[in-house]
TORNUVO-417577 format. One line per field, with one value per residue: residue number from 0; chain; y, z, x of N, C-alpha, C in turn. Coordinates in nm, 2 decimals, decimal comma, padded with zeros to 4 digits, m for minus. Atoms other than C-alpha are relative to their C-alpha. Layout:
BEGIN
nr: (NUM  ...)
kette: (A  ...)
n.v: (Y  ...)
n.w: (Z  ...)
n.u: (X  ...)
ca.v: (Y  ...)
ca.w: (Z  ...)
ca.u: (X  ...)
c.v: (Y  ...)
c.w: (Z  ...)
c.u: (X  ...)
***
This chain:
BEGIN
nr: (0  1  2  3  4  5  6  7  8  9  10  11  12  13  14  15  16  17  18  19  20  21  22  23  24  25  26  27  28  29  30  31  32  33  34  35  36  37  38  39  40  41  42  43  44  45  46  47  48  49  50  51  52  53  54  55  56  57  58  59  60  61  62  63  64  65  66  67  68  69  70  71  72  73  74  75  76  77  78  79  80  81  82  83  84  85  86  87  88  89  90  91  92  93  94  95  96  97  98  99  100  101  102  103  104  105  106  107  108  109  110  111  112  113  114  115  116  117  118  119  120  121  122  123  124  125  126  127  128  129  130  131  132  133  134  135  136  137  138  139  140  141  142  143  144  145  146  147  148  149  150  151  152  153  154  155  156  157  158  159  160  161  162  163  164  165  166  167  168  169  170  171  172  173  174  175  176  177  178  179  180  181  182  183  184  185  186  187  188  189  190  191  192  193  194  195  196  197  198  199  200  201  202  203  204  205  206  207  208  209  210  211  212  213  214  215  216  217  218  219  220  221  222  223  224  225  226  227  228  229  230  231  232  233  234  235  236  237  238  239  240  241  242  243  244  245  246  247  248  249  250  251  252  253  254  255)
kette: (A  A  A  A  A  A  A  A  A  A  A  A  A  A  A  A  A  A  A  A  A  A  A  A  A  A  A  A  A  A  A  A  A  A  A  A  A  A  A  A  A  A  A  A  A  A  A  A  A  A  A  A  A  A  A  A  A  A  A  A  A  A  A  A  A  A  A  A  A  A  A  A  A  A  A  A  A  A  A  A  A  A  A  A  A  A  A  A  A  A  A  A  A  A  A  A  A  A  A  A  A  A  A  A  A  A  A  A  A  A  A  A  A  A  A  A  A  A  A  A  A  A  A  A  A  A  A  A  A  A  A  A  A  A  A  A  A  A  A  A  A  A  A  A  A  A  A  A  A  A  A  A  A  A  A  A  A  A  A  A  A  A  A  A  A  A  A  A  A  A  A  A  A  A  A  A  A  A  A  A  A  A  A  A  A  A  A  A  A  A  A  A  A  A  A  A  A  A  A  A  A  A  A  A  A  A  A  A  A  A  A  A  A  A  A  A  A  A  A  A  A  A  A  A  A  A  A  A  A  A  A  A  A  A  A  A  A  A  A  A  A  A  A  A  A  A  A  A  A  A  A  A  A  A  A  A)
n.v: (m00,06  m00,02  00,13  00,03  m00,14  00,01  00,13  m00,03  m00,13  00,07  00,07  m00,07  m00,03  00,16  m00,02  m00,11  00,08  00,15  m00,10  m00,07  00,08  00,05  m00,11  00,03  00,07  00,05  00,07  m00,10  00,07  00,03  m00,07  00,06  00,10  00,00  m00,10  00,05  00,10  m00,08  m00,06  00,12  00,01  m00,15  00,05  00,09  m00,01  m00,10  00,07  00,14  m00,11  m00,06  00,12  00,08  m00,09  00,06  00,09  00,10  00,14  00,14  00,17  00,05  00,16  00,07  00,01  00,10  m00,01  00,05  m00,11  00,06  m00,08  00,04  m00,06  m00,08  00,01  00,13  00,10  00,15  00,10  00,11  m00,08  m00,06  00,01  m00,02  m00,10  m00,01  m00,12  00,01  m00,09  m00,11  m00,12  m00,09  m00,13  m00,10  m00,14  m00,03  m00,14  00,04  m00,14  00,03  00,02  00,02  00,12  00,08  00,05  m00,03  00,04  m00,06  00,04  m00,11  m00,16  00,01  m00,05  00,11  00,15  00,10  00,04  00,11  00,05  m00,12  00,04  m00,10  00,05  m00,03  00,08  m00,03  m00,09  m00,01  m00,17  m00,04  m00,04  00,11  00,12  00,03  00,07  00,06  00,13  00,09  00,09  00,06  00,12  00,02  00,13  00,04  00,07  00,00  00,13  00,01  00,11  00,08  m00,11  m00,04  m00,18  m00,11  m00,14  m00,10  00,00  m00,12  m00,06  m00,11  00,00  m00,07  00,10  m00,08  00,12  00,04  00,07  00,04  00,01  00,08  m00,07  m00,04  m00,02  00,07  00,01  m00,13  00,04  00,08  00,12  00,09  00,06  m00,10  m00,04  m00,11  00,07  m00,10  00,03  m00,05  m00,03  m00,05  00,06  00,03  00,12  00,04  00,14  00,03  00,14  m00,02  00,05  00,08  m00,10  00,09  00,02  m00,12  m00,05  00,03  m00,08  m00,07  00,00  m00,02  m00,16  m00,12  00,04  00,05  m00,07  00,06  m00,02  m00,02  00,02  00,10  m00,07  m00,09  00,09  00,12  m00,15  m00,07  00,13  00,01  m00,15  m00,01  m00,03  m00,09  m00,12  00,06  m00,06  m00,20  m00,06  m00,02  m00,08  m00,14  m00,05  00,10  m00,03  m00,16  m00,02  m00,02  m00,13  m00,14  00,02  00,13  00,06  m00,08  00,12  00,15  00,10  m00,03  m00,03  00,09)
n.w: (00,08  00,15  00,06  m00,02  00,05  00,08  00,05  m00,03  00,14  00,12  m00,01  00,00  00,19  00,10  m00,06  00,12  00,14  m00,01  00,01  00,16  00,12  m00,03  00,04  00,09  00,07  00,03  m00,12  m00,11  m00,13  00,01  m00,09  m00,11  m00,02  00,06  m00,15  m00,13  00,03  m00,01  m00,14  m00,06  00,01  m00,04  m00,17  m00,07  00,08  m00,10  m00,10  00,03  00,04  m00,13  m00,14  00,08  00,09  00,05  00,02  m00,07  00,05  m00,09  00,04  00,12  00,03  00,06  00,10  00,06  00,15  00,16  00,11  00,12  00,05  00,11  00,06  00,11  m00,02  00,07  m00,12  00,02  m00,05  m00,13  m00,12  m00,17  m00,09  m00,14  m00,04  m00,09  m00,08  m00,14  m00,08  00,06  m00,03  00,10  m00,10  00,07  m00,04  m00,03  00,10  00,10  00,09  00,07  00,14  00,04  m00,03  00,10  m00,01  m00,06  m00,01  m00,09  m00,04  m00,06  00,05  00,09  m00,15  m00,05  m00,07  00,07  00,09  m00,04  00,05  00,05  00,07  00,06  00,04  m00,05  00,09  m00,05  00,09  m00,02  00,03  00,00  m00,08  m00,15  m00,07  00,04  00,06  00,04  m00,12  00,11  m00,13  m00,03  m00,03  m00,03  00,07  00,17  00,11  00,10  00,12  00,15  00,02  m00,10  m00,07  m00,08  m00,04  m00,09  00,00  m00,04  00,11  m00,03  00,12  m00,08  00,05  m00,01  00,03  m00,05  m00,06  00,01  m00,15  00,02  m00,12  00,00  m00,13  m00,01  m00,14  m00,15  00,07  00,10  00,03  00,07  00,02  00,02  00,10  00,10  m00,04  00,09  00,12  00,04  00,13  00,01  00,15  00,00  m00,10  00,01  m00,06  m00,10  m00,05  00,06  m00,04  m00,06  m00,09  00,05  00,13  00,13  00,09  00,04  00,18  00,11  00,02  00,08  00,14  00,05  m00,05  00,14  00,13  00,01  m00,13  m00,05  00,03  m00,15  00,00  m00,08  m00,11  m00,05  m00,05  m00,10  m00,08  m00,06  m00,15  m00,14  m00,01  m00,03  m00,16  m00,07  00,02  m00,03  m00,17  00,05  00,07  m00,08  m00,18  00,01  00,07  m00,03  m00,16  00,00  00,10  m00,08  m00,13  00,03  00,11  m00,04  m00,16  m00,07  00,09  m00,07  00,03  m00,12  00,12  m00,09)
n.u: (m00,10  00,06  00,06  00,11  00,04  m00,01  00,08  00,13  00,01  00,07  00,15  00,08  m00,02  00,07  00,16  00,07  00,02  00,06  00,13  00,05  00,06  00,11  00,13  00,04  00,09  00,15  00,08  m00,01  00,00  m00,16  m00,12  m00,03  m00,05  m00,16  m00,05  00,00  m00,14  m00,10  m00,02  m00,04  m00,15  m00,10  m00,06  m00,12  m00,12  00,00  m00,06  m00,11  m00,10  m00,04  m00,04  m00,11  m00,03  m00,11  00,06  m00,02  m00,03  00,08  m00,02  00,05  m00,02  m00,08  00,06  m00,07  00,02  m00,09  00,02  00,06  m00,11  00,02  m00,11  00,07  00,14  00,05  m00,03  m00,08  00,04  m00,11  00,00  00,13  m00,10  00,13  m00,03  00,08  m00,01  00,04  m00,04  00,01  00,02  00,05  m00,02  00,11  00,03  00,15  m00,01  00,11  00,00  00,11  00,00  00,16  00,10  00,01  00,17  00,02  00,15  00,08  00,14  00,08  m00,06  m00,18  m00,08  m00,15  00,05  00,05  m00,15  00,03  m00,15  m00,09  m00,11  m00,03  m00,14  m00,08  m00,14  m00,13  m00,04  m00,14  m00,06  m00,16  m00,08  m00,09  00,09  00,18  m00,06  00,11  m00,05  m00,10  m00,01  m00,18  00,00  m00,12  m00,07  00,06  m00,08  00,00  m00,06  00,02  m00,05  m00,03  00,00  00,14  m00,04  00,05  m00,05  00,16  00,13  00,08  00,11  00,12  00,10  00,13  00,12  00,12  00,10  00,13  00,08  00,19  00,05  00,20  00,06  00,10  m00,02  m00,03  m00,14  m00,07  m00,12  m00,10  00,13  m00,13  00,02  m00,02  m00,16  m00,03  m00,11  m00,17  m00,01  m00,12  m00,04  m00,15  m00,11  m00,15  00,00  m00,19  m00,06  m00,12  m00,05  m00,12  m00,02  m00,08  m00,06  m00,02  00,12  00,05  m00,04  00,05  00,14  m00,03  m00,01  00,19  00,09  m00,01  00,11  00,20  00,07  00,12  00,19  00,04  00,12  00,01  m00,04  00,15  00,11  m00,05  00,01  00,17  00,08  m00,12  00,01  00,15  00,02  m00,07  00,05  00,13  m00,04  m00,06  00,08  00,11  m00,05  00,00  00,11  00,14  00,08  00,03  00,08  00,11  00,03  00,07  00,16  00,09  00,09  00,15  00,10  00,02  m00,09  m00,08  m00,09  m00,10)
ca.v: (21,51  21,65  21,33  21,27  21,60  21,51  21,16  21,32  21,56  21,29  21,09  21,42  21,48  21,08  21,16  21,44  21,24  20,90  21,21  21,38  21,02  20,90  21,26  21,20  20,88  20,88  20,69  20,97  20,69  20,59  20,88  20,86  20,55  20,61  20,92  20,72  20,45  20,69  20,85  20,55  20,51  20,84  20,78  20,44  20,55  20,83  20,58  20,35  20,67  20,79  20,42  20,24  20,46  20,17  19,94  19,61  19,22  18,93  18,55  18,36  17,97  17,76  17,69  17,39  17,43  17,39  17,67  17,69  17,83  17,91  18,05  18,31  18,27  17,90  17,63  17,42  17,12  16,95  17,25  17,26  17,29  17,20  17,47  17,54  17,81  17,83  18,07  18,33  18,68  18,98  19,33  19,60  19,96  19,89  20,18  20,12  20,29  20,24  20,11  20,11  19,99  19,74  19,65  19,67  19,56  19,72  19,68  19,97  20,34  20,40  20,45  20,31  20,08  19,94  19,89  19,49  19,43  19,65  19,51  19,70  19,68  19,77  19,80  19,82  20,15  20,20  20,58  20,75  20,79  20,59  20,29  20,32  20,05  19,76  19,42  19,19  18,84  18,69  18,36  18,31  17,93  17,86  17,59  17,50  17,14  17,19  16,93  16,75  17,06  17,19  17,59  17,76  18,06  18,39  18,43  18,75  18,87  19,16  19,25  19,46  19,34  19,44  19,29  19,22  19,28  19,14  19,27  19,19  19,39  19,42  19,42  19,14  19,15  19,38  19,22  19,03  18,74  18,45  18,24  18,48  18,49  18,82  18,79  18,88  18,93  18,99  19,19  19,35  19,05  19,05  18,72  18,71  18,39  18,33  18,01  18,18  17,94  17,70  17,91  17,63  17,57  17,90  17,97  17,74  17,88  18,21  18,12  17,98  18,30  18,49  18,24  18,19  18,31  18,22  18,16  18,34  18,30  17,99  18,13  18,46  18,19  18,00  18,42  18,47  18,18  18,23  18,64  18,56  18,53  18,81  19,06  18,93  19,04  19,40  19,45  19,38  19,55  19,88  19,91  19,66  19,72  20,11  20,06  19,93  20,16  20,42  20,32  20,00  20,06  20,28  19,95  19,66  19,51  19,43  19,40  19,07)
ca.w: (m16,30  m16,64  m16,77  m16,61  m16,70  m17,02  m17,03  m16,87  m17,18  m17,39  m17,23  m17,24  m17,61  m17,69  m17,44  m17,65  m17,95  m17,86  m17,76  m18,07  m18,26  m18,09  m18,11  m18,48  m18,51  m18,46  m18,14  m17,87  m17,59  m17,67  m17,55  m17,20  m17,23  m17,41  m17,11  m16,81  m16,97  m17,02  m16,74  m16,52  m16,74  m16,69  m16,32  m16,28  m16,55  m16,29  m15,98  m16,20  m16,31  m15,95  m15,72  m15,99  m16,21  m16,32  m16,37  m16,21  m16,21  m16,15  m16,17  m16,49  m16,54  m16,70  m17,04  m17,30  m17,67  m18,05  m18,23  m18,57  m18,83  m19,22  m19,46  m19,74  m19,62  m19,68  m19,35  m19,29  m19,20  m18,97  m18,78  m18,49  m18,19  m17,84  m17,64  m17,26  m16,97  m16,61  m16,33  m16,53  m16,48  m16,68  m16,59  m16,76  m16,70  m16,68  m16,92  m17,05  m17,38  m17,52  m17,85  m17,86  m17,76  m17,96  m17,79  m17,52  m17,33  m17,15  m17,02  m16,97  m17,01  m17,16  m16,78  m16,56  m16,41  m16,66  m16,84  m16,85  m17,04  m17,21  m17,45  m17,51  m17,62  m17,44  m17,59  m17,39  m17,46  m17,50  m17,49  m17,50  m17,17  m16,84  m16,78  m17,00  m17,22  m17,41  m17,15  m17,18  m17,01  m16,88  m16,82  m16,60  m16,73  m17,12  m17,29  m17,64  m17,85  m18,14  m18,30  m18,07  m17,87  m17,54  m17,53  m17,21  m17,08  m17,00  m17,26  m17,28  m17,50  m17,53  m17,70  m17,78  m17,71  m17,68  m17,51  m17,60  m17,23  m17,18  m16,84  m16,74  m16,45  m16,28  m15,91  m15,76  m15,98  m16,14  m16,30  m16,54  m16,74  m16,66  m16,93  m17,19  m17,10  m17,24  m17,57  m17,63  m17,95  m17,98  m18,22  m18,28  m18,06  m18,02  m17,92  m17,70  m17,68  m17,68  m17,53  m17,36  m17,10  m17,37  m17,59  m17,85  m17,93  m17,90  m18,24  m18,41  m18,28  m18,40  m18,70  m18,76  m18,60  m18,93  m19,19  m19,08  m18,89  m18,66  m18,68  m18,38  m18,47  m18,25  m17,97  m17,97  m17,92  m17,65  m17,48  m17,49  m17,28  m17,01  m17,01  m16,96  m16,58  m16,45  m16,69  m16,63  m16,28  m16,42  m16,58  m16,33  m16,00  m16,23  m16,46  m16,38  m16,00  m16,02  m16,31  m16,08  m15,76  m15,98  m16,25  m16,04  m15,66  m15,62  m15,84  m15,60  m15,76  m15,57  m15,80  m15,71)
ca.u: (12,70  12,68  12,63  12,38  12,17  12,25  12,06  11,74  11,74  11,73  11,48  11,26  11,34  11,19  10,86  10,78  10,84  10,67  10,34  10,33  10,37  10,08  09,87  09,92  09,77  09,46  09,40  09,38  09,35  09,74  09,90  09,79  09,91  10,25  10,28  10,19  10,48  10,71  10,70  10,73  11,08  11,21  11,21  11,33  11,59  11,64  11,70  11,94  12,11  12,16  12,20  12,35  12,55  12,81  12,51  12,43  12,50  12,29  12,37  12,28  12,26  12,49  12,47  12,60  12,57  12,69  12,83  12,80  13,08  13,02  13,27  13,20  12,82  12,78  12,77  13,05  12,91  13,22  13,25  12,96  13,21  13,04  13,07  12,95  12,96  12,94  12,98  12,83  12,66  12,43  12,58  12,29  12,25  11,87  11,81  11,48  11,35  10,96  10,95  10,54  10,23  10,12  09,75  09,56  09,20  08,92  08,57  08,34  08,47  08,84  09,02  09,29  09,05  08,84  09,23  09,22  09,56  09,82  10,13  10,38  10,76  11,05  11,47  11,76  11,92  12,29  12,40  12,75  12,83  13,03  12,79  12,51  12,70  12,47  12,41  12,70  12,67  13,00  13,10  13,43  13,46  13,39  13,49  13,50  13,64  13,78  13,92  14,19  14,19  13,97  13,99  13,92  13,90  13,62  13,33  13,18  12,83  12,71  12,38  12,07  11,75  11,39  11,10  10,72  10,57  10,18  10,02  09,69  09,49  09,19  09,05  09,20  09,57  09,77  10,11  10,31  10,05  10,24  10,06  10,18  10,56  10,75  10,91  11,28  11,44  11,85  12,01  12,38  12,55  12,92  13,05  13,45  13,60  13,97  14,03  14,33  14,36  14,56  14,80  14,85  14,49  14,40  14,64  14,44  14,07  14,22  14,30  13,93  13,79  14,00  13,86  13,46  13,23  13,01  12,63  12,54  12,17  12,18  12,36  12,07  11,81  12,01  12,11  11,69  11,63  11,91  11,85  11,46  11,48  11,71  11,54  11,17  11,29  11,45  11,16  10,88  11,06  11,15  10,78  10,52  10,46  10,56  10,29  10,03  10,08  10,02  09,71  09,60  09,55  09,24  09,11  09,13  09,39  09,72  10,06  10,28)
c.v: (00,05  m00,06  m00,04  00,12  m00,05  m00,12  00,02  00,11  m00,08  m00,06  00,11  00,00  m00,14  m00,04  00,05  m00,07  m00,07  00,11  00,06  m00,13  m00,03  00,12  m00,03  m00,11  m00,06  m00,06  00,07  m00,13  m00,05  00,11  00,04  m00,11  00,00  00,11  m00,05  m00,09  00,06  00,08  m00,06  m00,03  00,09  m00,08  m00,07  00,00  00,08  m00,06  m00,07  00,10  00,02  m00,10  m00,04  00,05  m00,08  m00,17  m00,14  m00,17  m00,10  m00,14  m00,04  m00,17  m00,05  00,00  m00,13  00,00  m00,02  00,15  m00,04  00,06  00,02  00,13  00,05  m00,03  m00,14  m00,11  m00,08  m00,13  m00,11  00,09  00,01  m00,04  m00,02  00,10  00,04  00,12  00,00  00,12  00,14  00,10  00,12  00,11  00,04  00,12  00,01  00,10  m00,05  00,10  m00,06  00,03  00,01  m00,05  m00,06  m00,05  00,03  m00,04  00,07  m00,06  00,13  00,13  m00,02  00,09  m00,08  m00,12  m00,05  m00,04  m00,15  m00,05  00,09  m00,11  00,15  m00,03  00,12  m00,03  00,06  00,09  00,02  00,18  00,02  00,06  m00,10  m00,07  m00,01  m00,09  m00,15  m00,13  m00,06  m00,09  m00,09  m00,10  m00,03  m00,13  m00,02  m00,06  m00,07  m00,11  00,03  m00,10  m00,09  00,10  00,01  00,16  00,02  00,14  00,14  00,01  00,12  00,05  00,10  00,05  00,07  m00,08  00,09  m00,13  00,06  m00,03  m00,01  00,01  00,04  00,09  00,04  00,00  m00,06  m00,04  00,06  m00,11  m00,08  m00,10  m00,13  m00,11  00,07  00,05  00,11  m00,08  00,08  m00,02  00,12  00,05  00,06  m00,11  00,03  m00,08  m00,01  m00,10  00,01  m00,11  00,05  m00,09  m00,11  00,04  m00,10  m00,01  00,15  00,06  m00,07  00,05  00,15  00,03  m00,02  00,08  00,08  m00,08  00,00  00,06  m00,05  00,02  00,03  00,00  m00,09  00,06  00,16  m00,10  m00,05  00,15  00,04  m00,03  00,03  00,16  00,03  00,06  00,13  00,14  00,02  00,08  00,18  00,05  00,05  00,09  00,17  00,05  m00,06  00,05  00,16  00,01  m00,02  00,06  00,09  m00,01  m00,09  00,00  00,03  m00,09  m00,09  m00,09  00,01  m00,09  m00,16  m00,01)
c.w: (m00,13  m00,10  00,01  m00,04  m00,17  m00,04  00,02  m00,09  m00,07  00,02  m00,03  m00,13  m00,04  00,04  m00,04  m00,14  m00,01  00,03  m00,12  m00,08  00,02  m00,03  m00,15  m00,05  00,03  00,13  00,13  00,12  00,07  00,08  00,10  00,02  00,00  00,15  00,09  m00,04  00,03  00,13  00,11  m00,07  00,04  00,16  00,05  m00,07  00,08  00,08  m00,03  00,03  00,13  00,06  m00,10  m00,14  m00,10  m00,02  00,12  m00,07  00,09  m00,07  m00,10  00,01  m00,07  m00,15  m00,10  m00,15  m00,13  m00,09  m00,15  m00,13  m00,19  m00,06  m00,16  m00,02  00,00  00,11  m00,04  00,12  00,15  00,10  00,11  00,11  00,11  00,08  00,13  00,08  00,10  00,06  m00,12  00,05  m00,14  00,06  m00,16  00,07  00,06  m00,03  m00,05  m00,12  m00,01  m00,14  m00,03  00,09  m00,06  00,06  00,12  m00,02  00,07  00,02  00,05  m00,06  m00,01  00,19  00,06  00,01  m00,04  m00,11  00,06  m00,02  m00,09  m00,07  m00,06  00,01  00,00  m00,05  00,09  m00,06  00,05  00,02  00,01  00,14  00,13  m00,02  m00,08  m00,12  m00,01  00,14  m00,03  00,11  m00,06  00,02  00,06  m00,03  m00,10  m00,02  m00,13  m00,06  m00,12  m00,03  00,11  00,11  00,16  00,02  00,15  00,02  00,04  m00,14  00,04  m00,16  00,02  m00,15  00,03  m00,01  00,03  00,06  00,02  00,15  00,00  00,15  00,02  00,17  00,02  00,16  00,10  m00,05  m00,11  m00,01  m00,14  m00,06  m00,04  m00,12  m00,17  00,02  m00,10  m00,08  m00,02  m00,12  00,06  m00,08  00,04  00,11  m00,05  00,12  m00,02  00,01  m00,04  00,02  00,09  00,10  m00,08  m00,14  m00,15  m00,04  m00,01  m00,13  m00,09  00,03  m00,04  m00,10  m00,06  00,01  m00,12  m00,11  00,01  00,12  00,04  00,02  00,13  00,05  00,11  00,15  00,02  00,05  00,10  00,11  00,06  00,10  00,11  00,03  00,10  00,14  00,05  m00,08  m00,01  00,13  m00,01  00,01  00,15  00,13  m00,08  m00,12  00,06  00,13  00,00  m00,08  00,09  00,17  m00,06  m00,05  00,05  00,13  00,00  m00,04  00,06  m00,03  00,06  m00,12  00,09  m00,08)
c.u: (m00,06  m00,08  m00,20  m00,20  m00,03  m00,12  m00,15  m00,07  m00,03  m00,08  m00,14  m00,01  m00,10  m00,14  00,00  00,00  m00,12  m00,19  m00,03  00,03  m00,15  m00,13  m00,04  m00,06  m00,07  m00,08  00,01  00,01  00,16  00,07  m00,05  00,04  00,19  00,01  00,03  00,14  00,09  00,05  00,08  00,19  00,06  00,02  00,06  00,14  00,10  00,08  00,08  00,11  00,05  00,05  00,05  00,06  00,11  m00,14  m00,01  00,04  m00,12  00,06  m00,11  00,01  00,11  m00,05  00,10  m00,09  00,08  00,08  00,06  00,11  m00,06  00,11  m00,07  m00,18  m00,08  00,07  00,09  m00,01  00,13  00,05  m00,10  00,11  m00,06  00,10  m00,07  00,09  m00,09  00,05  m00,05  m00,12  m00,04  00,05  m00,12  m00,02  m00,19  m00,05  m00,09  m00,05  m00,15  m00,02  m00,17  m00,08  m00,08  m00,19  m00,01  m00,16  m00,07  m00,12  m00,07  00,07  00,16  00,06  00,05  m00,06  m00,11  00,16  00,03  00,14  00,07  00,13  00,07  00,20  00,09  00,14  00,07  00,06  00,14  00,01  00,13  00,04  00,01  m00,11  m00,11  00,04  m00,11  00,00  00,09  m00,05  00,16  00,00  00,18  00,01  m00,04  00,08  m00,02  00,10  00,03  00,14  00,11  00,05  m00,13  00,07  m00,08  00,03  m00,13  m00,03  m00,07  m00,13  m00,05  m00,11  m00,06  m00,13  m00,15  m00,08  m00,15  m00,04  m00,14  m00,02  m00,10  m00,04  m00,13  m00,03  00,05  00,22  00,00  00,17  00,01  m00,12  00,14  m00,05  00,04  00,13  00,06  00,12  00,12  00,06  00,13  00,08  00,16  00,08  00,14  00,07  00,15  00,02  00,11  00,10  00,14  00,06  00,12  00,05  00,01  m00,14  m00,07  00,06  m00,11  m00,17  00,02  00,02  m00,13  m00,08  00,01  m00,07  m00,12  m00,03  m00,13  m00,15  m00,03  m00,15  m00,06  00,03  m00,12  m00,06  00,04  m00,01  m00,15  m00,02  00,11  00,02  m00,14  m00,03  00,04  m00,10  m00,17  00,00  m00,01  m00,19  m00,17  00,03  m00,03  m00,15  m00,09  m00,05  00,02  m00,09  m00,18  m00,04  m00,02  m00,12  m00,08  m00,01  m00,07  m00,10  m00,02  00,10  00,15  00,12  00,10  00,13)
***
């Protein structure tokens, strides 16, 4: 559809960019690198856009935590509410962008296959149209204590994140460096809870929701770790291995 047309315009528009940042500075070896990357996105951006046009879901872990409340900027200490979630699930467009490449190793002449390790950082990209909407993870049971109360009810987060990937290759492996797990870092959360399942305590978690607000700082940190798996997965199915069938088989090395 149109739409779609539309999103492969802008991916072209941010490869031409992310090529002329890199022409400009200075390290010619970068933009075949930033290319070959980008490229590799366009495409699996391509196959999301096309087989999964309303995005996907994958199962998530459970989770059991504190949340945290402070009022006109300043912690209120008798609020930490326990707070857990089961049965839950990541939907994500799988819309990858490239924010950089931040390093990279060799041995011998500057080419695919003396290319030893490569880092480089990847952001979930939202856009303005049907489905390309930020990840949210869901939780069909959440519950939450507050004072002689238990709220339940669905829990929904949705968030922007990027991700620090480190992949290591040479002739006997091409992939992911699992001693070097990738780093994720969560920004713009917006965090649903309405306890709806129990209309009386849900007035009074509403009413705390209008006075204070929650330290979601805690809750990112807790989203990193329970995101890690499913998009560790994203990641390596739609770049990493289409990374090493293209730059790493004629090398000996074989992509797991």
């Amino acid at each position: 559809g149109s739409y779609f047309v539309r999103v492969m315009m802008y991916w072209s528009i941010f490869v031409l960019f992310l090529m002329l940042t890199a022409a400009t500075s200075g390290d010619d070896y970068f933009i075949p690198i930033h290319y070959q990357i980008e490229q590799l996105l366009l495409d699996s951006n391509h196959r999301m856009a096309i087989n999964h046009p309303t995005g996907t879901s994958m199962d998530v872990r459970d989770f059991q935590t504190e949340l945290h409340f402070s009022f006109m900027g300043l912690p209120l200490p008798f609020t930490n509410i326990p707070f857990e979630g089961s049965k839950g699930s990541i939907h994500s467009n799988n819309i990858f962008g490239l924010l950089g490449v931040s390093g990279y190793g060799w041995s011998g002449e500057l080419d695919n296959c003396s290319l030893s390790s490569l880092d480089f950082t990847l952001a979930t990209k939202s856009l303005p149209y049907e489905g390309f909407n930020p990840p949210v993870l869901s939780y069909e049971n959440a519950k939450a204590k507050f004072l002689f109360w238990e709220l339940e009810g669905k829990f929904s987060y949705s968030f922007d994140s990027t991700f620090l990937v480190h992949e290591i290759q040479n002739s006997t492996y091409c992939g992911l460096w699992d001693s070097f797990p990738m780093t994720i870092s969560i920004s713009s959360s917006n965090f649903q809870f309405s306890g709806e399942k129990n209309p009386i305590a849900a007035l009074f978690w509403k009413a705390l929701m209008a006075l204070t607000t929650i330290n979601v700082t805690t809750f990112n940190v807790l989203a990193e770790d329970i995101v890690r798996e499913p998009f560790t997965s994203t990641i390596n199915e739609n770049v990493i291995k289409p990374w090493c069938e293209a730059y790493n088989k004629n090398c000996g090395g074989s992509s797991e």
